[in-house]
Rosetta silent file (secondary structure, phi, psi, omega in degrees, C-alpha in Angstrom):
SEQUENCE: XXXXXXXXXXXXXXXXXXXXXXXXXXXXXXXXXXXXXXXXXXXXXXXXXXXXXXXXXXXXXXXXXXXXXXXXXXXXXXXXXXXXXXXXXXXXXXXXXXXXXXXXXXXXXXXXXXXXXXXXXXXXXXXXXXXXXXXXXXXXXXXXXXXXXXXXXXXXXXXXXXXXXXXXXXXXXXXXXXXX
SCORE:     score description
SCORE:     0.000 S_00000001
   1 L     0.000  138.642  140.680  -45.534  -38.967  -37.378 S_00000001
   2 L  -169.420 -171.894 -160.746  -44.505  -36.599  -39.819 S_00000001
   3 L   -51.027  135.864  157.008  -42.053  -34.456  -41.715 S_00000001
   4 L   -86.300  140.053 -172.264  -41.701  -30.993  -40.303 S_00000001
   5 L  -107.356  170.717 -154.937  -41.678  -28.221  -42.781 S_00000001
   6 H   -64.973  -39.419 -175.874  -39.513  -25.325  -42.707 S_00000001
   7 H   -52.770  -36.848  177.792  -41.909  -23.207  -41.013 S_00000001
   8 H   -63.551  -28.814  161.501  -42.331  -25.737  -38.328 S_00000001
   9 H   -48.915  -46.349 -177.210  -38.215  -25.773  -37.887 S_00000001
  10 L    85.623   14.037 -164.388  -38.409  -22.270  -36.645 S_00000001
  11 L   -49.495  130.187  167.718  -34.902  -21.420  -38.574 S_00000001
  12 L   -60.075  145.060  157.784  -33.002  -18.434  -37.395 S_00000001
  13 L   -82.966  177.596 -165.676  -32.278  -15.678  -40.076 S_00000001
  14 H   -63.008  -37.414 -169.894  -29.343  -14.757  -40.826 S_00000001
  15 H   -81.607   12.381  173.672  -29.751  -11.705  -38.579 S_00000001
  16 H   -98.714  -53.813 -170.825  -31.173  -13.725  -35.596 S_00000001
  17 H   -49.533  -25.871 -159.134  -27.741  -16.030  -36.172 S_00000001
  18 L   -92.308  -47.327  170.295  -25.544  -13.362  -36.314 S_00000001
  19 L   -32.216  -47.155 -163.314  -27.243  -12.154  -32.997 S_00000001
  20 L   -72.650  149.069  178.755  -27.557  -15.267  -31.456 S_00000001
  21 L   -73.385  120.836 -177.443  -24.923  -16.233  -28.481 S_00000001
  22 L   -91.368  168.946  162.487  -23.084  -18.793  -29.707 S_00000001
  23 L   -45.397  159.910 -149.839  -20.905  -21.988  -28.413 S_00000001
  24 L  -112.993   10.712 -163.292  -17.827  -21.181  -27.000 S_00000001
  25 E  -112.143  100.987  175.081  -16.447  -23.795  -30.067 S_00000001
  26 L  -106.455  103.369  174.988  -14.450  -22.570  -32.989 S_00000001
  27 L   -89.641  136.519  160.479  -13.010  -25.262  -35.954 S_00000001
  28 E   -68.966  101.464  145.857   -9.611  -24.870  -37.723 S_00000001
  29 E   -88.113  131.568 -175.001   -9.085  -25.857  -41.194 S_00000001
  30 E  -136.501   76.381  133.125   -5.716  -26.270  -41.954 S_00000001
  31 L   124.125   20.712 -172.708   -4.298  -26.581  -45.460 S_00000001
  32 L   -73.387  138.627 -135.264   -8.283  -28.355  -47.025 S_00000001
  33 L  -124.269  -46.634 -175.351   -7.717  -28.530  -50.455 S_00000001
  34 L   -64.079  118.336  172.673  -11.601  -29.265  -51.308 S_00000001
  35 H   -79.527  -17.772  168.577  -13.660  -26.514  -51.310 S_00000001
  36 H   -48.622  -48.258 -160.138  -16.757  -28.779  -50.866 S_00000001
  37 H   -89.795   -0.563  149.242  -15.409  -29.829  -47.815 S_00000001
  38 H   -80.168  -58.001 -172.760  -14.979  -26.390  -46.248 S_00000001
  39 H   -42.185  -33.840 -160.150  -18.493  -25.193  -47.383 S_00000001
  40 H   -79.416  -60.371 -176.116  -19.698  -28.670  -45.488 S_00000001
  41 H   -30.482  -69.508  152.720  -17.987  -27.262  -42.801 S_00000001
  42 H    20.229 -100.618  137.421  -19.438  -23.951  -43.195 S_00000001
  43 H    16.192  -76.530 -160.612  -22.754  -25.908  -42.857 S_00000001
  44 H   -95.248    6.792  167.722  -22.432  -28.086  -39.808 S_00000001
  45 H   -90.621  -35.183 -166.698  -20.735  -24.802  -37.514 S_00000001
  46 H   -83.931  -13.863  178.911  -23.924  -22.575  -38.437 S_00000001
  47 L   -75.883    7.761 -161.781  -26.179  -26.128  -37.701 S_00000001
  48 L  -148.691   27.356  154.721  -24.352  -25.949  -34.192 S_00000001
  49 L    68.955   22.296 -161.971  -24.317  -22.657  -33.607 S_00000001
  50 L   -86.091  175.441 -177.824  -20.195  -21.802  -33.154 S_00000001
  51 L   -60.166  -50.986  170.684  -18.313  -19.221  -32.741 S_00000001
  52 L  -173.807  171.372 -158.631  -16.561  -18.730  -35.892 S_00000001
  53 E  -132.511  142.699  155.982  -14.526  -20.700  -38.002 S_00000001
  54 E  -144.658  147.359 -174.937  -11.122  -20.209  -39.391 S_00000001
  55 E   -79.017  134.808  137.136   -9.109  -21.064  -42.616 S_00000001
  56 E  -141.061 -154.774 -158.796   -5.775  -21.276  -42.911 S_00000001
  57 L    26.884 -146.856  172.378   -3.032  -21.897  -45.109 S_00000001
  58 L   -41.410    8.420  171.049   -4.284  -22.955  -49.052 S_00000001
  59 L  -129.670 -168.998 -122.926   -7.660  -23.140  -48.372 S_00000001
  60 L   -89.150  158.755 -161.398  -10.213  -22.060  -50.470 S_00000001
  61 L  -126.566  174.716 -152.054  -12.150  -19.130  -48.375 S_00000001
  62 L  -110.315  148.395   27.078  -15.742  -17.537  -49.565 S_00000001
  63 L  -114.294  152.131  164.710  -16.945  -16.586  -51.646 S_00000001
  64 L  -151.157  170.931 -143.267  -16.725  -19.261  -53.635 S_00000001
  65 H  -102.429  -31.772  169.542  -18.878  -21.086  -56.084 S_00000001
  66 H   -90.810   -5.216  164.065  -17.983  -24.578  -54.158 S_00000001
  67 H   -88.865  -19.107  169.103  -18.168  -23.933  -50.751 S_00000001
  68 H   -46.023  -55.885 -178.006  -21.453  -21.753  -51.624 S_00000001
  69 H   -71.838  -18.078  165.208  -22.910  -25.076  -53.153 S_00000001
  70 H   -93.897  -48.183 -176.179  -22.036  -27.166  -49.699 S_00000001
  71 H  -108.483   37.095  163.411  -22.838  -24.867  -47.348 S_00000001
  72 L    53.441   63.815 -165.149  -26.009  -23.615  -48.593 S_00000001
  73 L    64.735   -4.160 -170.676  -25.655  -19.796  -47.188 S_00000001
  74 H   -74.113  -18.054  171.849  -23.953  -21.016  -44.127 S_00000001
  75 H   -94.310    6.390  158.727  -20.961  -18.658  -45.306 S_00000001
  76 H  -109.750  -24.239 -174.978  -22.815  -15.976  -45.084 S_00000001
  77 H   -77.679  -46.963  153.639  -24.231  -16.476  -41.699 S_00000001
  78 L   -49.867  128.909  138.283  -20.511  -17.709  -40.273 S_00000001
  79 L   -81.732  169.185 -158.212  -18.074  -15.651  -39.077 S_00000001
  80 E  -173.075  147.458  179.432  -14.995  -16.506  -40.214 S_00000001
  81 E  -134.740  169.296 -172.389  -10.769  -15.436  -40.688 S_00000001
  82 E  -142.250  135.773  178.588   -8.478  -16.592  -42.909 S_00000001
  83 L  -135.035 -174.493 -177.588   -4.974  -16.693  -41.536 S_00000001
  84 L  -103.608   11.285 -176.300   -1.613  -17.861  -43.320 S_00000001
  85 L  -169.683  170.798  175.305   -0.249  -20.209  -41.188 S_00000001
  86 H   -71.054  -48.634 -164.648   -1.333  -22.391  -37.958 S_00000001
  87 H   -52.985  -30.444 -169.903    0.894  -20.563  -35.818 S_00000001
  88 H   -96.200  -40.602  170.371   -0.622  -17.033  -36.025 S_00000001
  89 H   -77.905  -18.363 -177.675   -4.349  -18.882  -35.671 S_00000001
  90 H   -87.634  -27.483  168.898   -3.300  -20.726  -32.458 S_00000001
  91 H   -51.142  -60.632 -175.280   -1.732  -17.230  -31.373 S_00000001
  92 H   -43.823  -39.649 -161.706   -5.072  -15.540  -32.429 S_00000001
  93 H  -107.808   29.828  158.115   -7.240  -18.259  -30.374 S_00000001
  94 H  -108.492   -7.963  163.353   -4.842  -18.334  -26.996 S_00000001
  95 H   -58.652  -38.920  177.074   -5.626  -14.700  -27.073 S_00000001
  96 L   -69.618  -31.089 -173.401   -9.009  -15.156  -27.245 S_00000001
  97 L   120.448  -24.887 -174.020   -8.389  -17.913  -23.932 S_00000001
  98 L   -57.861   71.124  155.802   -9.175  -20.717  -26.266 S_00000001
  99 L     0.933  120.968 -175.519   -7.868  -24.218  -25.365 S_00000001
 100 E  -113.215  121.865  174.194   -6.470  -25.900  -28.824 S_00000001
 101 E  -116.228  108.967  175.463   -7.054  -29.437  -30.147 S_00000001
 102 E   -77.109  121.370 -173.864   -5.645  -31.439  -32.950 S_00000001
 103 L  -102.227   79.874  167.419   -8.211  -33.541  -34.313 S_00000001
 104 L  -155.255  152.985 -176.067   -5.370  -36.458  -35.410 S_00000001
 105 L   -80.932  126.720 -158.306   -4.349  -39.896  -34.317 S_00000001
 106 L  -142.961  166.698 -159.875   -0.771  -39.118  -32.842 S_00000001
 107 L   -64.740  -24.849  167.713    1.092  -41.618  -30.026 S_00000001
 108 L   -79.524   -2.887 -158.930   -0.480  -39.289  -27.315 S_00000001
 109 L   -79.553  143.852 -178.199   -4.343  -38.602  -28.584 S_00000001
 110 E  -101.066 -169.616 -158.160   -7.009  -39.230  -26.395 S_00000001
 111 E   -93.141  178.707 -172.739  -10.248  -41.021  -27.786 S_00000001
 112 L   -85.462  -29.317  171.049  -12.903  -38.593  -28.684 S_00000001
 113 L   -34.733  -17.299  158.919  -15.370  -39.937  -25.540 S_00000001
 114 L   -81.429    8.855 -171.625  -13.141  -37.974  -23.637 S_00000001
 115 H   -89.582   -5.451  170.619  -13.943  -35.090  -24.675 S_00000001
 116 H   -88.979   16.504  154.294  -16.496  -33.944  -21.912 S_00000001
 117 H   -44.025  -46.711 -155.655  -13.564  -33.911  -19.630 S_00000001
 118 L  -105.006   12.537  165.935  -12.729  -30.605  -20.963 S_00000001
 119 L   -43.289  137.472  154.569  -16.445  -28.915  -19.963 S_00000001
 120 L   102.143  -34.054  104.019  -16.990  -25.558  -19.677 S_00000001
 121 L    25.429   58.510 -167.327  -13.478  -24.642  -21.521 S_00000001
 122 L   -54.027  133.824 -139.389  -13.851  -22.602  -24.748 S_00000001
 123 E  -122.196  121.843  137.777  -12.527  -24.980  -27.353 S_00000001
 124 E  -135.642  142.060  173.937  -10.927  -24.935  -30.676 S_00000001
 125 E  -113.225  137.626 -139.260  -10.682  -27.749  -32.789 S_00000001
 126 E   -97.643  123.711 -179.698   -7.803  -28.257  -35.459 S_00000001
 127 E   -94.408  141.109  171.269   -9.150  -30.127  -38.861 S_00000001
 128 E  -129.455  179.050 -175.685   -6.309  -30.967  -41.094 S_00000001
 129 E   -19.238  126.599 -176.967   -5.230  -31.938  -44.666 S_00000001
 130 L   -45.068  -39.145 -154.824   -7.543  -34.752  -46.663 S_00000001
 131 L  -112.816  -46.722  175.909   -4.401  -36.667  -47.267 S_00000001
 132 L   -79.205   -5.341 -141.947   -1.386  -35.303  -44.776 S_00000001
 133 E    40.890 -144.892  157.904   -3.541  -34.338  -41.921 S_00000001
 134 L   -59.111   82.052 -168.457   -2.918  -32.144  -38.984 S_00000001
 135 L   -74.608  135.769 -172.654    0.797  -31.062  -39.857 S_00000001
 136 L   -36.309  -35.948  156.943    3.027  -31.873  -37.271 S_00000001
 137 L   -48.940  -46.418  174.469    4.373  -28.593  -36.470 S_00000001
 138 L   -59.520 -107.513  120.339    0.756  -27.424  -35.685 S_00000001
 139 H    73.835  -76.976  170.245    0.499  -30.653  -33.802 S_00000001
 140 H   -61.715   -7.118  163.180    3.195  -29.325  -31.416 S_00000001
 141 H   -95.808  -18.686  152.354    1.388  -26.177  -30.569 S_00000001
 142 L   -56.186  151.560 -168.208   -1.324  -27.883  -29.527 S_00000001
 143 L   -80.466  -63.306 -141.071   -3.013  -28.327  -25.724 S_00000001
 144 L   167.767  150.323  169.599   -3.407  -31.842  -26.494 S_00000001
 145 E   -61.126  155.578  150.392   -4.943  -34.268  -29.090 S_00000001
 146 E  -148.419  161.926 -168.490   -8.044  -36.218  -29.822 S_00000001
 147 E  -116.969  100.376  172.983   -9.133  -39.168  -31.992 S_00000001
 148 L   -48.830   97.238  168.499  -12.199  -40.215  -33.231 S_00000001
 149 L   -19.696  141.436  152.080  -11.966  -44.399  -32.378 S_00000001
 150 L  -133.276  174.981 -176.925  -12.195  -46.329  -35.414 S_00000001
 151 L  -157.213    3.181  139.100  -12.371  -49.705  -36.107 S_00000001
 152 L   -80.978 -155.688 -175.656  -11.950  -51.103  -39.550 S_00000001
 153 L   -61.106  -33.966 -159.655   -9.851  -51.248  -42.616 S_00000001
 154 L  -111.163  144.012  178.368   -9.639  -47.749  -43.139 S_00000001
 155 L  -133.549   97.689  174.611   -8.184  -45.629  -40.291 S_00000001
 156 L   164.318  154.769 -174.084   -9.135  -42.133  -41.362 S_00000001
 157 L  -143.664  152.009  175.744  -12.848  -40.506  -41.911 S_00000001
 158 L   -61.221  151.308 -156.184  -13.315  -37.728  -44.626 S_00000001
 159 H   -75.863  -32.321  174.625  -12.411  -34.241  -43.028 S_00000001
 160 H   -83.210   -6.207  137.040  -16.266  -33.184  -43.227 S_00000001
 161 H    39.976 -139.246  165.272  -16.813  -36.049  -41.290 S_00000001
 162 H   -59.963  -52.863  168.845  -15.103  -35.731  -38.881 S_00000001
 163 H   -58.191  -58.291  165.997  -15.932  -32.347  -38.076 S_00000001
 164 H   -28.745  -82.623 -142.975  -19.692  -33.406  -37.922 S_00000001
 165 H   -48.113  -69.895 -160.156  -18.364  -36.069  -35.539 S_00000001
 166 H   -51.654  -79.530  154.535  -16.134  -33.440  -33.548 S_00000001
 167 H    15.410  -86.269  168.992  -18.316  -30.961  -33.451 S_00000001
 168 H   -34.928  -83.827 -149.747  -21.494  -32.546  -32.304 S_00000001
 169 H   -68.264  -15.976 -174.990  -20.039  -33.819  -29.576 S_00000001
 170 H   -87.971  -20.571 -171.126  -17.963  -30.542  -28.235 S_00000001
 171 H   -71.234  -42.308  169.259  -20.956  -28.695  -28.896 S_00000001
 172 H   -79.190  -31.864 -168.437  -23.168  -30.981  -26.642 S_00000001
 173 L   -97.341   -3.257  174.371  -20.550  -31.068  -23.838 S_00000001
 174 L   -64.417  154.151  172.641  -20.824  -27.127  -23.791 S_00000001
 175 L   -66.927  -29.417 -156.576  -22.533  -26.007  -20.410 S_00000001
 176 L   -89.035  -16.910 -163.112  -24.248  -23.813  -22.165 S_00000001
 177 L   -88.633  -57.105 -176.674  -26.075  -26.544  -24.403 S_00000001
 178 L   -58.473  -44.566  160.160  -28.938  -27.454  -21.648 S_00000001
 179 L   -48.789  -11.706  178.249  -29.932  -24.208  -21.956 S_00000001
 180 L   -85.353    0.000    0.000  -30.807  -24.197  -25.589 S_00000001
């Protein structure tokens, strides 16, 4: 066994990325106060090939010298919108066709193992606040919820995470994934 080197990865460039057909899977940040933790975002949508990503409310949107430093060029490679409110990005993505998910624990959320239920479905999923979450108004505009399970002390996972978590798995449940 051993380490593969970048040549051996086979990494798109940016102009093969911007080219390439992407997942049908766009994440929402809504109201992330860290800019690290949108650049990690950045990061783990261009490692998974989505559609685009969007900001809204307060957070911080490129260029910037700390999401630059998480997602290692992945903000250049991302498309990406910045809108000013939830309401106007969940308008923007039922235009688009786009099924909407609040990634918070709410008395209705389903676990996240459920999420290959919704195959085939172009997807967005809504990331919210480090400390408030998913605000409740958004929340209410939503198709429906989902939860990552947890099972300790702490019932909450850092927002970049989660999105790894989230991600992964909507990303995998695309139809579109056995072909890659």
């Amino acid at each position: 066994m051993r380490k593969l080197s970048m040549d051996d990865l086979h990494r798109k460039s940016v102009g093969e990325f911007l080219e390439a057909e992407k997942f049908p899977v766009i994440a929402v940040l809504e109201n992330i106060r860290s800019a690290y933790n949108v650049g990690s975002v950045f990061r783990t949508a261009d490692a998974f090939l989505l559609e685009e990503i969007l900001l809204v409310g307060y957070c911080a949107i490129p260029p910037h010298k700390e999401i630059a430093k998480t997602a290692l060029g992945a903000e250049q490679s991302m498309q990406w919108k910045h809108f000013d409110n939830s309401a106007d990005a969940i308008q923007y993505l039922r235009g688009k066709g786009y099924l909407v998910i609040g990634i918070e624990q709410t008395s209705d959320s389903v676990p996240l193992q459920q999420l290959k239920k919704i195959n085939g479905q172009p997807t967005a999923y809504i990331f919210g606040n480090e400390v408030k979450g998913v605000e409740q108004t958004t929340l209410e505009m939503c198709d429906y919820c989902m939860e990552i399970p947890q099972f300790g002390t702490k019932h909450s996972l850092n927002i970049a995470v989660a999105a790894g978590m989230v991600l992964w798995e909507a990303v995998k449940n695309c139809p579109e994934f056995s072909k890659k």
